[in-house]
Each structure stands twice: as C-alpha cells, then as structure tokens.
MARNUTOR-769295 format. One line per 5 residues: number of its first residue (from 1); for each residue x, y, z of N, C-alpha, C, O, CB. Coordinates in pm, 1 decimal. Glycine has a CB too. Example, Ala and Ser with C-alpha at 12.3 -4.5 7.8 and 13.67 -1.06 7.14 Angstrom:
// MARNUTOR-769295
1) 1319.0,-569.0,780.0,1230.0,-450.0,780.0,1320.0,-330.0,780.0,1423.6,-331.9,846.5,1130.8,-447.3,904.6 | 1285.0,-225.0,708.0,1367.0,-106.0,714.0,1290.0,3.0,787.0,1340.9,113.8,803.9,1408.4,-59.8,572.5
//
This chain:
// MARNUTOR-769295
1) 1539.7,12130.6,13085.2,1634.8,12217.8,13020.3,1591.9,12258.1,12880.0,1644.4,12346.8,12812.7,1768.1,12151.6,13015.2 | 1468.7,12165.3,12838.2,1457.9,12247.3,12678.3,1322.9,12329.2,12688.9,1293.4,12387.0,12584.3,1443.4,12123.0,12522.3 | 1227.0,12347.1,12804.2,1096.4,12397.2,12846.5,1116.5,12547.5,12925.8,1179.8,12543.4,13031.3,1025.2,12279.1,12947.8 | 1093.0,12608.0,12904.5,1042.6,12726.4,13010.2,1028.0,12837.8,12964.3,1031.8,12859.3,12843.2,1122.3,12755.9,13117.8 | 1005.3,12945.1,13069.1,1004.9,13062.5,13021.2,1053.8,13160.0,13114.3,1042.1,13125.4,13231.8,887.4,13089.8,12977.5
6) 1114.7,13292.8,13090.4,1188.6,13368.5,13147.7,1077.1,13531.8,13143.1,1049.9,13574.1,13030.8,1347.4,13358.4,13063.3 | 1029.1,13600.0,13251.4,956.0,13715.8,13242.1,1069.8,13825.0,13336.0,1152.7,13790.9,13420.4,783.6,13688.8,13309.2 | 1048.0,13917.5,13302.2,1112.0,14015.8,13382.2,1088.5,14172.0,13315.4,1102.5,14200.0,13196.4,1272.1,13973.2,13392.1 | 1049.8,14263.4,13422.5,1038.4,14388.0,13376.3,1212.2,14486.0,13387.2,1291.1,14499.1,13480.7,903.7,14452.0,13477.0 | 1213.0,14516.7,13302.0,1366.4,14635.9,13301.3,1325.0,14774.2,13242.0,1222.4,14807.3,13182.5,1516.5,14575.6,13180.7
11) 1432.9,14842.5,13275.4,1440.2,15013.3,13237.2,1592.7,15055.1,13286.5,1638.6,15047.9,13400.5,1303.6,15123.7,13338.9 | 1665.0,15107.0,13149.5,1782.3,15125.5,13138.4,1787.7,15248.5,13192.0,1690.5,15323.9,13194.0,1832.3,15106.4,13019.6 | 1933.2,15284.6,13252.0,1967.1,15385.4,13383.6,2021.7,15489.8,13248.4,1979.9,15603.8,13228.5,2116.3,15317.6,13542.9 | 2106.0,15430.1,13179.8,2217.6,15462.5,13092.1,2224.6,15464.8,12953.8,2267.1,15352.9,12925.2,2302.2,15393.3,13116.9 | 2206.5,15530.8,12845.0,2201.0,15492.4,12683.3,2367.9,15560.1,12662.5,2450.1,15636.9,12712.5,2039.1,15592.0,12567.5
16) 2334.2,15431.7,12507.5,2475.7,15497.1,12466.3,2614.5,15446.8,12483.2,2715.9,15484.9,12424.6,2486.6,15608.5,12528.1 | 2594.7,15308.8,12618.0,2683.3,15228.4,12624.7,2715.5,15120.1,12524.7,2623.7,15043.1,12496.5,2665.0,15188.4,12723.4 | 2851.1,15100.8,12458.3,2885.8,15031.3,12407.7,2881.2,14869.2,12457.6,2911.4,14864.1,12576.9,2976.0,15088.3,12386.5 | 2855.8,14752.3,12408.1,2835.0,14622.9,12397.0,2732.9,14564.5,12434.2,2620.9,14603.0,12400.6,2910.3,14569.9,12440.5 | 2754.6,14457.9,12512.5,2634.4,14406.2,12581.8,2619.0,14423.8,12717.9,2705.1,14429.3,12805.8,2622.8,14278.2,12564.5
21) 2475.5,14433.6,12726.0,2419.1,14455.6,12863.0,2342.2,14367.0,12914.5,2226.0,14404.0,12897.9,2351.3,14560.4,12874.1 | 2349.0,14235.4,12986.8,2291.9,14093.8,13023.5,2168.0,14128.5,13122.8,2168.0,14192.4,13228.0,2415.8,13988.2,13104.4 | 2079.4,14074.5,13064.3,1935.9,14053.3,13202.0,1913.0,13943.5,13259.6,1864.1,13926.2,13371.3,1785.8,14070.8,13160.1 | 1967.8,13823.9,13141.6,2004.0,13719.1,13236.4,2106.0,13640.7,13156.0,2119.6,13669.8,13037.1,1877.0,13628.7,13287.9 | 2188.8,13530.7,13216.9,2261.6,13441.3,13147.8,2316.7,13300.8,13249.0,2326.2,13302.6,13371.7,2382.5,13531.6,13084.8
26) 2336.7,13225.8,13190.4,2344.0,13089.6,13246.8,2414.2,13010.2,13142.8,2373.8,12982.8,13029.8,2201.5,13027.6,13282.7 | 2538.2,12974.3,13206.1,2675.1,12899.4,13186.3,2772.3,12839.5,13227.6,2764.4,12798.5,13343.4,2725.2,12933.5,13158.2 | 2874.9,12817.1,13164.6,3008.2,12799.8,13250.9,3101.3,12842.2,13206.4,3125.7,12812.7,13089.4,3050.3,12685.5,13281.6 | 3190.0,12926.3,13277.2,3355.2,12957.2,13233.4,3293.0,13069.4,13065.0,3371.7,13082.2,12971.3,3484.3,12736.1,13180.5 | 3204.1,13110.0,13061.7,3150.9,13155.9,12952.8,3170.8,13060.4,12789.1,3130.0,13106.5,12682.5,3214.4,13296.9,12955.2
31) 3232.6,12939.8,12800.7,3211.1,12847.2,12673.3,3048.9,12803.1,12644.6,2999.6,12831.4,12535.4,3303.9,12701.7,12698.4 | 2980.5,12742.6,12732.9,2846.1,12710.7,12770.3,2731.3,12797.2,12787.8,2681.8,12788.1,12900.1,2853.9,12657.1,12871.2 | 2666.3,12890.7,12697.0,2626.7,13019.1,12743.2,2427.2,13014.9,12686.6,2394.3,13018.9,12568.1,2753.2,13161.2,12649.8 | 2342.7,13007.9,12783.9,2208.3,13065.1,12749.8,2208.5,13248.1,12763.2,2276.1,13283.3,12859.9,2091.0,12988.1,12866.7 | 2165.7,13329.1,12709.5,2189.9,13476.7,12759.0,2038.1,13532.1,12677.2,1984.3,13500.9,12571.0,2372.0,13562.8,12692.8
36) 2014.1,13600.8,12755.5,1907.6,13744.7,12681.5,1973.8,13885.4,12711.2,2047.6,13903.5,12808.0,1725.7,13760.4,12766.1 | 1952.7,13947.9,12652.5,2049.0,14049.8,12669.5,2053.9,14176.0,12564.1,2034.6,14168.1,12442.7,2176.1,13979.8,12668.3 | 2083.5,14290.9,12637.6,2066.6,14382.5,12488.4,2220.1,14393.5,12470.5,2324.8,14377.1,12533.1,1973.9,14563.7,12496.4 | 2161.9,14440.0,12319.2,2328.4,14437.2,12279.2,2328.6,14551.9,12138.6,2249.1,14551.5,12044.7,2393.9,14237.2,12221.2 | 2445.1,14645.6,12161.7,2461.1,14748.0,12126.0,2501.6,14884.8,12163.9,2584.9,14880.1,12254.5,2397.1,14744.2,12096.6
41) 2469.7,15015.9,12123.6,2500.3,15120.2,12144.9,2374.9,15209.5,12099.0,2309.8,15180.2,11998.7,2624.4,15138.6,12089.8 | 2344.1,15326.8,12184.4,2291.9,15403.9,12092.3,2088.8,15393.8,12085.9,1991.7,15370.7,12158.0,2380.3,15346.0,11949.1 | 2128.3,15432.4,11936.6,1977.2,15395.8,11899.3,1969.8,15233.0,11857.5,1868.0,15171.7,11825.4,1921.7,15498.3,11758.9 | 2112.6,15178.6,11867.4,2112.2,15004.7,11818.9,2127.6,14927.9,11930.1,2217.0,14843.3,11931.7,2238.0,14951.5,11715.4 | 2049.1,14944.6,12031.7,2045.2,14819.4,12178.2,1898.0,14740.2,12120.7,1781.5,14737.4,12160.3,2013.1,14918.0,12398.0
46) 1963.3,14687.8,12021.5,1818.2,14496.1,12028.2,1814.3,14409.6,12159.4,1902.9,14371.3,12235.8,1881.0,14323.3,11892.3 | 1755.8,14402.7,12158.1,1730.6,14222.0,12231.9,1780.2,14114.5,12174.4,1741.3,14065.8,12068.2,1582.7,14164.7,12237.0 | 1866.6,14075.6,12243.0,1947.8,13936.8,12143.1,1896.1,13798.0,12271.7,1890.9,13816.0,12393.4,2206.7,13963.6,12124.2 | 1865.4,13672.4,12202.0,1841.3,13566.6,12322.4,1939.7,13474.6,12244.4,1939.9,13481.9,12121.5,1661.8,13498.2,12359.3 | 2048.3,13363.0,12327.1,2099.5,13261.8,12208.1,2096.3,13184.1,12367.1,2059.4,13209.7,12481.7,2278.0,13291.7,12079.6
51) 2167.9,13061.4,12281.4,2239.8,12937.0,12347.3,2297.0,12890.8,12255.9,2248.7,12846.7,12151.5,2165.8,12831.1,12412.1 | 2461.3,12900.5,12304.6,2528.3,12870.4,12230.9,2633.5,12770.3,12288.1,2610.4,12781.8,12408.4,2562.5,12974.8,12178.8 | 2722.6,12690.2,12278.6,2831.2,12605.7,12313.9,2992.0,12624.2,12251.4,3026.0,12676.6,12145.4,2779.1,12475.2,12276.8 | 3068.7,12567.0,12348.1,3228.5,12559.7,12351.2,3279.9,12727.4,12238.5,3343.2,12748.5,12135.0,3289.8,12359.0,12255.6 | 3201.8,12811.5,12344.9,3290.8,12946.0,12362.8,3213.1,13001.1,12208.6,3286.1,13060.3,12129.2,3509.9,12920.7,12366.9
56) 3060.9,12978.4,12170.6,3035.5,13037.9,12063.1,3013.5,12971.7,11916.6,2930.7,13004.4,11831.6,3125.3,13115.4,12063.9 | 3109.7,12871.0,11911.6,3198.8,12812.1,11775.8,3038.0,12733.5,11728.2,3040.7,12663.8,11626.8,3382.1,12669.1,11820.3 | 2935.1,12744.9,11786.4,2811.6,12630.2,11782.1,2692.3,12713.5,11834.5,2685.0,12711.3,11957.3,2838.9,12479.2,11891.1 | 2614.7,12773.0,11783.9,2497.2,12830.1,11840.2,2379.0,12733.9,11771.9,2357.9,12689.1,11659.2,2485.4,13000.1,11804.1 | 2291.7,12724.7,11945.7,2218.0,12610.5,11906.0,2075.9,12683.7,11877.7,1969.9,12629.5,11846.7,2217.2,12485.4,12024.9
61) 2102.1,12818.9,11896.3,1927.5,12899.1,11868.8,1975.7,13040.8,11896.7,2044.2,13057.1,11997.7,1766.5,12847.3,12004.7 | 1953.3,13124.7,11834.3,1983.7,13286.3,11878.9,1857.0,13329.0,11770.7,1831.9,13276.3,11662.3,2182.5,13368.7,11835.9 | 1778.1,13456.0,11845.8,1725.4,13530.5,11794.5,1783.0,13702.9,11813.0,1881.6,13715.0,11885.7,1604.7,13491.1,11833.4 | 1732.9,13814.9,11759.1,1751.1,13941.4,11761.3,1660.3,13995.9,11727.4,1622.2,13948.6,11620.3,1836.2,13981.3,11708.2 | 1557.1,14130.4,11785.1,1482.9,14174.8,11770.9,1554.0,14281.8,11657.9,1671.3,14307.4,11630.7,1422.6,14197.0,11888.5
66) 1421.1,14331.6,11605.4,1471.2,14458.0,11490.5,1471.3,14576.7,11539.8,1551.0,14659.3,11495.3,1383.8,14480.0,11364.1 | 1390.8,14606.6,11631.9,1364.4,14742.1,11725.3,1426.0,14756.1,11838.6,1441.1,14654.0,11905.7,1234.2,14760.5,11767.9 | 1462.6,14847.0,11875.1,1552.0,14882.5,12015.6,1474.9,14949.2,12108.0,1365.3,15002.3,12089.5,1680.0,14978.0,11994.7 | 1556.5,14940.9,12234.1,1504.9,14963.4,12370.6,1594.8,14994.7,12454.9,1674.4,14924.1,12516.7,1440.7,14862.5,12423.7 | 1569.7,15153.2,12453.3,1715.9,15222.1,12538.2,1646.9,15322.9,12585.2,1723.0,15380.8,12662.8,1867.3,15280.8,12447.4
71) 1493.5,15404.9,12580.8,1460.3,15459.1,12632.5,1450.8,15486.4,12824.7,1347.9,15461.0,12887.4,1394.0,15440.9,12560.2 | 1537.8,15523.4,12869.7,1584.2,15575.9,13025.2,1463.6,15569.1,13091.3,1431.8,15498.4,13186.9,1649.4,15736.4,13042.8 | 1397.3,15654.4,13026.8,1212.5,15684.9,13051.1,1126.9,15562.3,13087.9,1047.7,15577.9,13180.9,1129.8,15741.0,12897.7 | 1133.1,15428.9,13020.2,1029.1,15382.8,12983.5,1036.3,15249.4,13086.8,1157.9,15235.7,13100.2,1022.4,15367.8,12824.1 | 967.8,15137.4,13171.6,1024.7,15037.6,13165.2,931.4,14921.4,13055.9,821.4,14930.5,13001.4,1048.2,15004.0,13313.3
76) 1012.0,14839.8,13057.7,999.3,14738.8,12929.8,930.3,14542.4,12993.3,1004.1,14456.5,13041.4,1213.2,14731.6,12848.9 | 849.0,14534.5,12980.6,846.8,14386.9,13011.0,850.6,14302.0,12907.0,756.6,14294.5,12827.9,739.2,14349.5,13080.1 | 1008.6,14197.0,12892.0,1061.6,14064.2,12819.3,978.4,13951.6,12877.4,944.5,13930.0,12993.8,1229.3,14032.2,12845.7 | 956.1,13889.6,12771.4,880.3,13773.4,12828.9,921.8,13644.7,12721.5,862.0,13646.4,12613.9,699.0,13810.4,12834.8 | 984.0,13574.9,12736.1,1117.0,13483.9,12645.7,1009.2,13336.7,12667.5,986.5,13319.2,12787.3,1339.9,13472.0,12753.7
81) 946.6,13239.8,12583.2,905.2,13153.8,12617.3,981.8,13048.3,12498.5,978.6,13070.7,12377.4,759.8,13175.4,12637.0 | 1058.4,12916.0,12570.4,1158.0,12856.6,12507.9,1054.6,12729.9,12523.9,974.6,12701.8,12613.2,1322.2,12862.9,12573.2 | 1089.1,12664.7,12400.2,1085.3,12471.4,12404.6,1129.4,12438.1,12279.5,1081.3,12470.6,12170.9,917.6,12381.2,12424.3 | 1228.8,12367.9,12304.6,1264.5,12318.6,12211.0,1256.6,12201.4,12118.4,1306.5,12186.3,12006.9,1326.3,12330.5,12234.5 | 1181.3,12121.4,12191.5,1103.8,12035.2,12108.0,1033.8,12049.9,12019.2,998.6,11953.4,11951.4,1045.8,11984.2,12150.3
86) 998.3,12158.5,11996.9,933.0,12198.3,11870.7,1016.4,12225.6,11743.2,1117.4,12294.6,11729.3,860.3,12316.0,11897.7 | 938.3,12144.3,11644.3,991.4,12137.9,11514.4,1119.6,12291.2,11448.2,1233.4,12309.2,11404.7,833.8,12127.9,11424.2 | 981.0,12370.7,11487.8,1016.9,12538.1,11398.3,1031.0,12639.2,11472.8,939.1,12660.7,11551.8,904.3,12601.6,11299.7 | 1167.5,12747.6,11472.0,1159.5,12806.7,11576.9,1088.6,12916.9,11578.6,1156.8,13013.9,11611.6,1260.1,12824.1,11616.3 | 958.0,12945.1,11552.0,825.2,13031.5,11541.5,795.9,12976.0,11660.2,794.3,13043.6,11763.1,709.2,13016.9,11413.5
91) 767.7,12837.8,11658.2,683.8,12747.9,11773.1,811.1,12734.1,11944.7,786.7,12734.2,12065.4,648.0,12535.1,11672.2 | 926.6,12725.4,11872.3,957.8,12700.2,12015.0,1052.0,12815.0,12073.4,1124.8,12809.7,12172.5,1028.6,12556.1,12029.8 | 1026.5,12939.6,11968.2,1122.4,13077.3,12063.7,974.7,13176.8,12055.7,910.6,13222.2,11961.0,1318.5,13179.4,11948.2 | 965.3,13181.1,12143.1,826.0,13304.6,12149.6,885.0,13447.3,12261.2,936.2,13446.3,12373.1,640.1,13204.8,12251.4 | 846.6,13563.2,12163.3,918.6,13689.1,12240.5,794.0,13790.7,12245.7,715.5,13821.1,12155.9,1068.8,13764.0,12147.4
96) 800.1,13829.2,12366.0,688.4,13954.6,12445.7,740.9,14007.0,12454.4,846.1,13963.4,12501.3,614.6,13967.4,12558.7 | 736.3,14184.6,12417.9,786.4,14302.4,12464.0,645.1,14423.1,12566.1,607.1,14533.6,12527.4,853.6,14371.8,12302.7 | 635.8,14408.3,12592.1,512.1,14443.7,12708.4,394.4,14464.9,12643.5,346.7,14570.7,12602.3,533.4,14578.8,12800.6 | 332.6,14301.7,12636.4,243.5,14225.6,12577.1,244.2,14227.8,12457.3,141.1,14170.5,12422.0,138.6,14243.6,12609.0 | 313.4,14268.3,12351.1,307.9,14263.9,12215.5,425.5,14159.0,12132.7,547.2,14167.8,12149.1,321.9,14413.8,12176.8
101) 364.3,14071.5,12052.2,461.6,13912.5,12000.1,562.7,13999.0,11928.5,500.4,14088.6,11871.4,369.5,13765.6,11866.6 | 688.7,14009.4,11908.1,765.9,14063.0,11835.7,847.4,13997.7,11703.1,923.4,13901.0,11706.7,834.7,14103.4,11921.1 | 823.7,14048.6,11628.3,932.5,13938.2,11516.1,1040.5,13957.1,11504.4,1090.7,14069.3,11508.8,916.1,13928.4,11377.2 | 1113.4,13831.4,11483.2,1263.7,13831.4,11516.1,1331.9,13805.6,11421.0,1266.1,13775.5,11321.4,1307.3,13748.8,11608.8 | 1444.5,13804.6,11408.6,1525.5,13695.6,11296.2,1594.2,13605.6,11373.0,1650.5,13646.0,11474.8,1642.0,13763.6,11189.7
106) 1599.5,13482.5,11339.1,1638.8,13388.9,11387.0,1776.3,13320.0,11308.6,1788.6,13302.8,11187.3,1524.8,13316.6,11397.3 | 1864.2,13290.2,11404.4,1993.5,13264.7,11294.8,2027.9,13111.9,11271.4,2091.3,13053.6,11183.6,2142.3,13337.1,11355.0 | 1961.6,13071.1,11383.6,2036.8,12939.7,11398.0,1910.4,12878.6,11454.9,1867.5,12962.9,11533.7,2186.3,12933.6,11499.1 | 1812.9,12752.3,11453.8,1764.3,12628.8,11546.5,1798.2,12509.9,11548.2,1848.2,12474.4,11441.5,1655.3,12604.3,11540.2 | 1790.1,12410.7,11646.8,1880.6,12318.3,11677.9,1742.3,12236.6,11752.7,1722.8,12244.3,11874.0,2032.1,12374.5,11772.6
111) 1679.0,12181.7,11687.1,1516.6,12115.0,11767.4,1596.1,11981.0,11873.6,1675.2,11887.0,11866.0,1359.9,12011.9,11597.8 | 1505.3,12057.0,11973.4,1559.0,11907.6,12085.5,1666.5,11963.8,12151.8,1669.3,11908.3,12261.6,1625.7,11743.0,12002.1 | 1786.2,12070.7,12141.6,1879.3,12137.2,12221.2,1853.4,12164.9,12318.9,1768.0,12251.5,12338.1,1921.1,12224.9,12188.6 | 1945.4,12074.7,12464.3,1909.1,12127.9,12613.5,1971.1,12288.7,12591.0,2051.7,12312.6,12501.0,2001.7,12022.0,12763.5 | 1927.4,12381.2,12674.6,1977.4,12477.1,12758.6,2035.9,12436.2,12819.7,2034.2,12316.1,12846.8,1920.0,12542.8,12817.9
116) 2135.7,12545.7,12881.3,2206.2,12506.5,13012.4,2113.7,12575.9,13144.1,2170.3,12592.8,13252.1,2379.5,12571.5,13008.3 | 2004.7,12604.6,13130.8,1907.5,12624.1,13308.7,1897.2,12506.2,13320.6,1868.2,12414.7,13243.6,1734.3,12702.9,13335.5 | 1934.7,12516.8,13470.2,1924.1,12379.8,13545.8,1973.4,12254.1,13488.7,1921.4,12143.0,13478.2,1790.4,12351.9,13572.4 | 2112.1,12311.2,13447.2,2187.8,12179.5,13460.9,2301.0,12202.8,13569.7,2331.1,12313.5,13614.2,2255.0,12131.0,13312.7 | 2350.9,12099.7,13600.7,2476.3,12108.0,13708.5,2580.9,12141.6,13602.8,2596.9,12129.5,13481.3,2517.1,11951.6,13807.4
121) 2663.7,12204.6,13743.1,2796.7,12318.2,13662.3,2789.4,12477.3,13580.5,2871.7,12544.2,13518.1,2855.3,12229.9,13532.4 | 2627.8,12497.0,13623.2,2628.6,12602.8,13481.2,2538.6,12717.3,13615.4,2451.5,12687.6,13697.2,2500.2,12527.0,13271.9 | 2590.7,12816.6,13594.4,2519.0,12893.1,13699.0,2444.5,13043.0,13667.0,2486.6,13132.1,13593.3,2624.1,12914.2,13805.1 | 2326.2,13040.6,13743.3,2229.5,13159.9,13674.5,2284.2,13286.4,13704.1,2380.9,13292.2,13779.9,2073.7,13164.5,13728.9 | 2252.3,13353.9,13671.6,2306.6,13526.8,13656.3,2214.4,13637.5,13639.5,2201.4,13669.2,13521.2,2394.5,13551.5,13528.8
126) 2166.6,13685.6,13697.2,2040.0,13766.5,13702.4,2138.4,13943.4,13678.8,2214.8,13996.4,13759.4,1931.4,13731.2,13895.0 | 2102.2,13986.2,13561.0,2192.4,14119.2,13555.6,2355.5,14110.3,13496.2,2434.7,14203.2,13480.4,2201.7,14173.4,13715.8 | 2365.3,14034.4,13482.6,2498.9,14032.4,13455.9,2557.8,13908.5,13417.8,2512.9,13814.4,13483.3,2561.7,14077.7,13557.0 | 2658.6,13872.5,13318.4,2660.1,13750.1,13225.2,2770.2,13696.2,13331.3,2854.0,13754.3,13400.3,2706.5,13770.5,13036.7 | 2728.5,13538.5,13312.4,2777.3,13422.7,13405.6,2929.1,13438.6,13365.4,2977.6,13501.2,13271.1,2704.4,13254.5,13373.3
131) 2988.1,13366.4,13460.8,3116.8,13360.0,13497.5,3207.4,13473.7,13590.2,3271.1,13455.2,13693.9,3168.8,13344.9,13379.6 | 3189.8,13580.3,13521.6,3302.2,13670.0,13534.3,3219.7,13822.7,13582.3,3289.3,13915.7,13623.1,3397.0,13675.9,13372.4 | 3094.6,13834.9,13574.7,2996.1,13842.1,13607.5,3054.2,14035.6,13576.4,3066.1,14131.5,13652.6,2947.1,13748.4,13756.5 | 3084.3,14009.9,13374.4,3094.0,14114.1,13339.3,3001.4,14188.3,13233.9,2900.3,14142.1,13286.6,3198.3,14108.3,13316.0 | 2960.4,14249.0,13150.4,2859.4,14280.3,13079.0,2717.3,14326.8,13183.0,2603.3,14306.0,13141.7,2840.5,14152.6,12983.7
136) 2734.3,14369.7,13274.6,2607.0,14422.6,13366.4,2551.2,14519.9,13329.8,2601.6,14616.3,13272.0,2628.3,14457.0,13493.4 | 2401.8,14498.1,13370.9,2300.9,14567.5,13321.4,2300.0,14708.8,13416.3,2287.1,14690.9,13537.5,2164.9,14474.3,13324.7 | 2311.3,14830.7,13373.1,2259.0,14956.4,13388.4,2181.8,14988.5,13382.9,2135.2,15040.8,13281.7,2277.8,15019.1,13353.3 | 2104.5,14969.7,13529.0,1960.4,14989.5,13502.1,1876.7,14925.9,13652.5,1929.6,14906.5,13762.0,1916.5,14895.6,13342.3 | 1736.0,14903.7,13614.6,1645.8,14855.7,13726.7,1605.2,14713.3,13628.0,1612.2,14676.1,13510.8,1495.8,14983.8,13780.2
141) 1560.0,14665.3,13759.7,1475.2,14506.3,13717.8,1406.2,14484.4,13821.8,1450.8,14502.0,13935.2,1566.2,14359.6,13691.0 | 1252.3,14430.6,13788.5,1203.6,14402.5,13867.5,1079.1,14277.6,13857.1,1025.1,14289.4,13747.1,1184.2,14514.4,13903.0 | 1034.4,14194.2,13915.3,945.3,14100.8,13907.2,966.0,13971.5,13793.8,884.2,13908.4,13726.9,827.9,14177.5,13885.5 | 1165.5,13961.3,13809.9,1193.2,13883.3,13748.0,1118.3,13723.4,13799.7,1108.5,13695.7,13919.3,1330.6,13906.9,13744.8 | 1075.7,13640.2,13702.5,1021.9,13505.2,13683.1,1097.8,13377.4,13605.0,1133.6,13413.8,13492.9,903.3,13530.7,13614.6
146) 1117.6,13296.7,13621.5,1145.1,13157.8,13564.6,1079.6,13079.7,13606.4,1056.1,13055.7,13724.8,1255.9,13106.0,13575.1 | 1032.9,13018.5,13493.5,919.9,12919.4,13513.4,1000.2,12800.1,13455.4,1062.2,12828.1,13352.8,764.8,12956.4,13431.2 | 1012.8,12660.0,13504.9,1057.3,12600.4,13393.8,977.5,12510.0,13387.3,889.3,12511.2,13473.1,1181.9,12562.1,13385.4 | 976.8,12398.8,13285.7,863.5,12303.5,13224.7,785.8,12325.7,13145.5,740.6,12244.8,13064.5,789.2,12262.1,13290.7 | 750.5,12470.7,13159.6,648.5,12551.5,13068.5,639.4,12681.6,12969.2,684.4,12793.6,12993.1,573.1,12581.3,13143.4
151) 571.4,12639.2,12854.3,596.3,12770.4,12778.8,476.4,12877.6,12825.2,359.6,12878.0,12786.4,592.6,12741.0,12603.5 | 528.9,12951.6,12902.4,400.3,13063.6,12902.7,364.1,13213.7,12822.0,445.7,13268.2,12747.7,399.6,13106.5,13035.3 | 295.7,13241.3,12836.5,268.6,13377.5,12750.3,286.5,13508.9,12826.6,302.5,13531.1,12946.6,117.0,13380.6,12695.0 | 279.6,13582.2,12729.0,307.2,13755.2,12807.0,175.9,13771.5,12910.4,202.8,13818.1,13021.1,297.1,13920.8,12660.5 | 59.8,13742.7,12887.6,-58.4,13767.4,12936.0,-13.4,13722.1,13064.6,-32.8,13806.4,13152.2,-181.2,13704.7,12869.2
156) 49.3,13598.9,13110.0,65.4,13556.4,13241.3,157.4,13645.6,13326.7,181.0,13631.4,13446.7,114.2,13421.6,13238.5 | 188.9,13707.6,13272.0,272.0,13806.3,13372.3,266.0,13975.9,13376.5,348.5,14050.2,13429.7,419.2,13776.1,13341.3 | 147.6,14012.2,13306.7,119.7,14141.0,13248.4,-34.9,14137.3,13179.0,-101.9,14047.5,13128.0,240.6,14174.8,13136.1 | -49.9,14237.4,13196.1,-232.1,14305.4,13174.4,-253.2,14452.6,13129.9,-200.3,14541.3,13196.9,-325.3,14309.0,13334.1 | -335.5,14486.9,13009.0,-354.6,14603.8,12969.6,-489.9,14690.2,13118.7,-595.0,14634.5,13150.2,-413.6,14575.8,12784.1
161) -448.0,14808.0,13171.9,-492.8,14867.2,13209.8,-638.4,14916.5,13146.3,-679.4,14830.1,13068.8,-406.8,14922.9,13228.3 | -713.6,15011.4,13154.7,-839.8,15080.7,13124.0,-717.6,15186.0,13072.7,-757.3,15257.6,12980.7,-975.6,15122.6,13261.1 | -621.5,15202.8,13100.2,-556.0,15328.2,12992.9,-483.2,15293.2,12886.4,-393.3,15370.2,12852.5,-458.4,15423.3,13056.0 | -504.0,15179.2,12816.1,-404.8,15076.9,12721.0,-296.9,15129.2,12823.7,-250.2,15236.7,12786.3,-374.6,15109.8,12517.0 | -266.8,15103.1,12891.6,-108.2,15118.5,12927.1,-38.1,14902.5,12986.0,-112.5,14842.9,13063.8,-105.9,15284.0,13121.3
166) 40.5,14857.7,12956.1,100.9,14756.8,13002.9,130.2,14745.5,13135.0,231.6,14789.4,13189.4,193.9,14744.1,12944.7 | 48.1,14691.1,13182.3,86.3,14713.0,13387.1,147.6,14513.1,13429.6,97.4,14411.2,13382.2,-169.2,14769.8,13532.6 | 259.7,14522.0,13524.8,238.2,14407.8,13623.4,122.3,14366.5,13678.4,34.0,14426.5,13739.5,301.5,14424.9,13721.6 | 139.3,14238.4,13642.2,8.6,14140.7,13735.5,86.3,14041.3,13808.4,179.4,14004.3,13736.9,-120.1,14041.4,13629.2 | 85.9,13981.9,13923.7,131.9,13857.2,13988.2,84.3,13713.2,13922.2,-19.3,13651.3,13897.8,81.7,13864.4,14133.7
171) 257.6,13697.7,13906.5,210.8,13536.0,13813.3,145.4,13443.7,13939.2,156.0,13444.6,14061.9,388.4,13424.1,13728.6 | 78.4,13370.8,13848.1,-18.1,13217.9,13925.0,-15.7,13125.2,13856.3,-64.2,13104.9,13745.0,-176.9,13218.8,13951.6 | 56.0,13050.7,13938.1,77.4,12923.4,13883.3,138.9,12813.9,13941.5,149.5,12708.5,13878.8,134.3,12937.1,13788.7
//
C-alpha cells in the first residue's frame, strides 16, 4: 500500500467542464480517498494526485501540476510513481506527462503513509471517483496499468518514436 505505480493514457471528449474529472480513485464511502484526477474548468484542468483521510480533514500527500490538459485533440500519458517510504516527496511522488518529469507543488507529505490500493474495504475506480461513482471522466482511456510494489518510470510504459512523437509500448514486467 505505500509502493507502486499507476500508468494510463487519456484524452478529454469535453473542455470547459466545471470540477473534477477522476482517472482513477480508491476509497471508502469517499472519507478514505487515493485519487488522480483533473480538476478544474477551462484553461485550469491540472492534474491533482492526493491521499487523504476521514473525509479530507488529513491529507497525507497531494500534489498539483502547474500546466493543464484539456486539449480534446491530444491524448496524454500519466504515469504517477508512489513510495512512500521515502524521506522527501521529490523521491517518493514522481509524475510523467508523456515521458516528460513534471514539477509539482506539493502540499502536504506524510513519509511511511499506507494508501488505500489494496487494502480491504476500499475499492478501485477506474474513471470515476469511488463510492458514488460521481466526478466521471469525459473522455477515452486506454492501456491503463497498476503495478504495485514498484516505483516505475514513464520509459516503462512509453517510447519516443523516430518522429519525437510519445507512442505506447507494452509494459514488461
């Protein structure tokens, strides 16, 4: 629960929608919440990742990208690599946007904090935030991955073409 990593390619159907839009999340009753997810409107849809506890009141790690990603046009590969055993959260939140490390601001770390993947009671959500299975993503997804135990890199799930362009590769592992 404090090791893994999350890959998945997306491309939004829809800009312009107000709140959040979940790619993945894992919880309970929404008090207990891991989520990645964009969040916003507009030209302001970031990438937000947290884990947070008892409905928010406690976030044990959240990051937010500075740049947005709402282009209809484009698709996007996230590549989220978590451990939390690590001291600093440079070392244990690592973010790929189709192959490129992104810098984040980070609000909160909590070294040693389980996630809730793969614990009992807390259930995954692919597209749409756990519980109530509201905040859904508008849009495509495809060659979603969870790896857990391991922090992996963007390279493992993506490869620059002969046209710099960011293409899918099949993870191995």
């Amino acid at each position: 629960r404090d090791i893994w990593t999350f890959s998945c390619w997306f491309k939004k159907a829809n800009v312009g929608e107000d709140g959040d839009s979940q790619l993945f999340s894992c919880g309970n009753n929404g008090d207990d919440l891991t989520t990645i997810r964009l969040r916003g409107a507009g030209d302001d849809e970031q990438i937000k990742c947290e884990n947070y506890t008892a409905a928010g009141s406690t976030t044990l790690w959240a990051i937010t990208t500075p740049g947005s990603y709402r282009d209809p046009s484009a698709w996007y590969n996230l590549v989220l690599a978590v451990d939390t055993t690590q001291a600093a959260i440079a070392n244990g939140l690592k973010l790929w946007i189709n192959g490129v490390a992104i810098s984040y601001t980070g609000t909160a770390w909590t070294q040693n904090a389980d996630t809730y993947m793969n614990s009992d009671g807390h259930e995954n959500v692919i597209g749409a935030r756990q519980n109530n299975n509201d905040q859904e993503f508008d849009g495509y997804m495809a060659d979603v991955n969870f790896i857990d135990g391991t922090q992996k890199a963007a390279s493992d799930f993506g490869e620059t073409n002969s046209n710099g362009v960011w293409i899918p590769k099949k993870y191995s592992g």
